[in-house]
C-alpha positions as CSV (number, residue, x, y, z in Angstrom):
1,X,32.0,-207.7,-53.8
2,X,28.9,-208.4,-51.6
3,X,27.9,-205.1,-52.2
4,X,28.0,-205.3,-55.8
5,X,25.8,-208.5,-56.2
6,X,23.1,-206.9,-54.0
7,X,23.5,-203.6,-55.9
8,X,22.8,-205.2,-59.2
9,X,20.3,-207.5,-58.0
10,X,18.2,-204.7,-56.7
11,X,18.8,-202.8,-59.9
12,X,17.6,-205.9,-61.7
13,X,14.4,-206.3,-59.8
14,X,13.6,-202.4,-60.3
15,X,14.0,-202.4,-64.1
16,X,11.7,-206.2,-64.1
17,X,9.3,-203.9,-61.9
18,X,9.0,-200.7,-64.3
19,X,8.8,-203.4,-67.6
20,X,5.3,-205.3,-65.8
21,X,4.4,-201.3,-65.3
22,X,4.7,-200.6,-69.2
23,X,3.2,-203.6,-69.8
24,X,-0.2,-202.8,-67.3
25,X,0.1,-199.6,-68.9
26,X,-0.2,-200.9,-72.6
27,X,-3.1,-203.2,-71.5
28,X,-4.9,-200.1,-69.7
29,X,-4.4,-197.9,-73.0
30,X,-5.8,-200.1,-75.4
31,X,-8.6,-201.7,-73.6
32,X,-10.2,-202.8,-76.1
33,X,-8.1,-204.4,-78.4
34,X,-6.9,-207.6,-78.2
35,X,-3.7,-207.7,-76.6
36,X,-1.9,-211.3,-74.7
37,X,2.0,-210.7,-73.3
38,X,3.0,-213.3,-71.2
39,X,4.2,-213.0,-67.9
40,X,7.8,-213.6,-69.2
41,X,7.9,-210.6,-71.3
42,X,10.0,-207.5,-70.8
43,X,9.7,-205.0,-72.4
44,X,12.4,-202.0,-71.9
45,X,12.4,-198.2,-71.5
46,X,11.1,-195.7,-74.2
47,X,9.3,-198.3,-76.3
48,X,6.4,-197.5,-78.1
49,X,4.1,-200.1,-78.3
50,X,0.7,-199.1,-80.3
51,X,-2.1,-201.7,-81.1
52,X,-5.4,-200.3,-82.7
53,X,-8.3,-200.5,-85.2
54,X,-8.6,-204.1,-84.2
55,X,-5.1,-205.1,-83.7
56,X,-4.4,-208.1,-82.4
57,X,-0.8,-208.1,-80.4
58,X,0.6,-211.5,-79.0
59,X,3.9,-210.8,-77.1
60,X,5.0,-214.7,-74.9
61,X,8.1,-214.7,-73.6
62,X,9.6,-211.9,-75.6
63,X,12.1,-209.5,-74.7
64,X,12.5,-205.8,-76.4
65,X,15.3,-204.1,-75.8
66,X,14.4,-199.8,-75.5
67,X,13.5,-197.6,-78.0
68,X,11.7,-199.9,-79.9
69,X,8.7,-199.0,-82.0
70,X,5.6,-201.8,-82.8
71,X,2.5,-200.9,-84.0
72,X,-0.4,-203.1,-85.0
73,X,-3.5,-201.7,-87.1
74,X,-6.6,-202.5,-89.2
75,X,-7.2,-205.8,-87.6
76,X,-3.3,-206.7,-88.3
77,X,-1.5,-209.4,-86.1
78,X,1.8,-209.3,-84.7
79,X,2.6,-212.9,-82.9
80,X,6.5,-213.0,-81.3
81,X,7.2,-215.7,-79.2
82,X,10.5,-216.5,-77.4
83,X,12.4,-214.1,-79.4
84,X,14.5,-211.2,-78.2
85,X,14.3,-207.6,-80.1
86,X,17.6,-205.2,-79.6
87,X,17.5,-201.7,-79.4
88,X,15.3,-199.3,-81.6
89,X,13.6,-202.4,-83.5
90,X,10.6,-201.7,-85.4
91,X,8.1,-204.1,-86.3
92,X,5.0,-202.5,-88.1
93,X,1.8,-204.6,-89.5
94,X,-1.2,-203.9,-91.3
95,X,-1.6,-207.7,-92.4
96,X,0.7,-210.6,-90.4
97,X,3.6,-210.4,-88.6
98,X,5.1,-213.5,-86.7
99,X,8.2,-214.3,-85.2
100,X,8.3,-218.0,-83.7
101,X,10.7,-219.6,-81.0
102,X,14.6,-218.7,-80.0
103,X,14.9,-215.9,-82.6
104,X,17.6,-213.2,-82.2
105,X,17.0,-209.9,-83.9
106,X,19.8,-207.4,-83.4
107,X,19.5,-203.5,-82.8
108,X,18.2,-201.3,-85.4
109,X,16.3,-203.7,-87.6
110,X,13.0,-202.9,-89.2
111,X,10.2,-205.6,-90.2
112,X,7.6,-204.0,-92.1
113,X,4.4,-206.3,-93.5
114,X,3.4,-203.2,-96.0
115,X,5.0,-200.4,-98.4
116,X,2.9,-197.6,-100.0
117,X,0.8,-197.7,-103.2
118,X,2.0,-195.1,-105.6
119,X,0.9,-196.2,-109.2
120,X,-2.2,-193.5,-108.9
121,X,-0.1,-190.3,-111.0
122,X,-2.9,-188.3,-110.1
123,X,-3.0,-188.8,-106.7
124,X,-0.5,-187.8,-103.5
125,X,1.2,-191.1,-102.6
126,X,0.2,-190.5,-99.0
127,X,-3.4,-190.6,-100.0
128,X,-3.2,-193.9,-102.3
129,X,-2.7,-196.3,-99.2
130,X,-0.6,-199.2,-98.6
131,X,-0.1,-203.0,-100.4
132,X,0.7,-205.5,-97.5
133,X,1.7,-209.3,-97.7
134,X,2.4,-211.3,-94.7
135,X,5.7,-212.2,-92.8
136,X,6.6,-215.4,-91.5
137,X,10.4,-215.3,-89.5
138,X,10.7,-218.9,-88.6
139,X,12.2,-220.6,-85.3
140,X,15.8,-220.2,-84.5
141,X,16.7,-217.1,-86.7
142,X,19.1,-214.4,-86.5
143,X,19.1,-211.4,-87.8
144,X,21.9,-209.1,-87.9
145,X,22.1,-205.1,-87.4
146,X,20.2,-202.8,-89.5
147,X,18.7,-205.5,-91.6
148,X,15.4,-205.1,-93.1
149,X,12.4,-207.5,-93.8
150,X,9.8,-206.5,-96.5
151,X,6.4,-207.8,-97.0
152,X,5.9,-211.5,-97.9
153,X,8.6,-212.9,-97.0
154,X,9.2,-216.1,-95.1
155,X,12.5,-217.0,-93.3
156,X,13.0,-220.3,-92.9
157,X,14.2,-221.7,-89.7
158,X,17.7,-221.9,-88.8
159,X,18.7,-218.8,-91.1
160,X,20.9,-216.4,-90.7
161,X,20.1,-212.5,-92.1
162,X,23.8,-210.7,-92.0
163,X,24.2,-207.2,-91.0
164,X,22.3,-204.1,-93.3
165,X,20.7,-206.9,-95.7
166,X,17.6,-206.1,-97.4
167,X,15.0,-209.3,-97.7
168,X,12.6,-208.9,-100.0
169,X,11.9,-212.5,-100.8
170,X,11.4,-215.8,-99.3
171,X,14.5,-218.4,-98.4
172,X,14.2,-221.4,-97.2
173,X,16.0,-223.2,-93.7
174,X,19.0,-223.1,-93.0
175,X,19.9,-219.7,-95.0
176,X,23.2,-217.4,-94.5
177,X,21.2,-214.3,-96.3
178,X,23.3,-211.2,-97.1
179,X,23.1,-208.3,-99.3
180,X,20.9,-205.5,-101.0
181,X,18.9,-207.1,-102.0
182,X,19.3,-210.3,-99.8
183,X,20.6,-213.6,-101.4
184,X,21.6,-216.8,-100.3
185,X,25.4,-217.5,-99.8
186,X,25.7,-220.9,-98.4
């Protein structure tokens, strides 16, 4: 019993140890951007965390479960404070992405701030860029597995984004939000 405590305590010191190295690591990469995470941030194993062309990446108190994928570009911001990320997340910005206090986003869910131009018919759509809108995820939110949030939206606070939903426009608080695309059940 004894033996287990300390077994798990060391185990939990070595994984808080290899998170401040990813996150020295990050800091060292990107020198010049602007990059803040907070002392209580972890941030787990195969993550890939990329912030450039004037990214600006605020990470307080946050903690991202492994295998998830951020990326901040062209002068984008990505704010996430007191929030935890599950497993294989990703969070991609070319505008505004920010998550405030005490919100829960499961495994597998993707918040994107952009989607790509394609009304050019003479053009390849990977050549005809992006259109990008803001995201606002407000305090005390949860969103369920697999979900997805597009650009512009803004989740008012105490909602609730079920499991595989697909939000493509703004709710207000206190929101049960389910569906494809996502609508307000309560």
């Amino acid at each position: 019993m004894i033996f287990n405590k300390i077994y798990r305590k060391f185990f939990d010191v070595f994984r808080m140890l290899k998170s401040k190295l990813r996150i020295l690591h990050l800091k060292v990469q990107y020198p010049n951007m602007k990059i803040i995470i907070g002392a209580n941030t972890y941030i787990g194993k195969n993550c890939s965390i990329v912030c450039v062309d004037g990214g600006d990446l605020t990470l307080n108190n946050v903690s991202i479960s492994d295998g998830t994928y951020i990326v901040c570009q062209n002068k984008a911001k990505i704010e996430m404070s007191n929030c935890f990320l599950g497993r294989n997340c990703v969070v991609v910005s070319l505008s505004s992405i920010v998550i405030k206090d005490n919100c829960e986003i499961a495994e597998m869910v993707v918040i994107r701030d952009q989607d790509h131009r394609y009304d050019l018919s003479d053009t390849p759509i990977k050549q005809q860029g992006y259109n990008s809108a803001s995201i606002l995820i407000n305090e005390n939110v949860w969103i369920g597995a697999k979900a997805t949030v597009l650009k512009g939206v803004e989740i008012g606070k105490n909602s609730v984004v079920g499991a595989h939903s697909v939000v493509n426009k703004s709710f207000e608080q206190s929101a049960i939000i389910v569906g494809i695309p996502a609508k307000k059940i309560n």
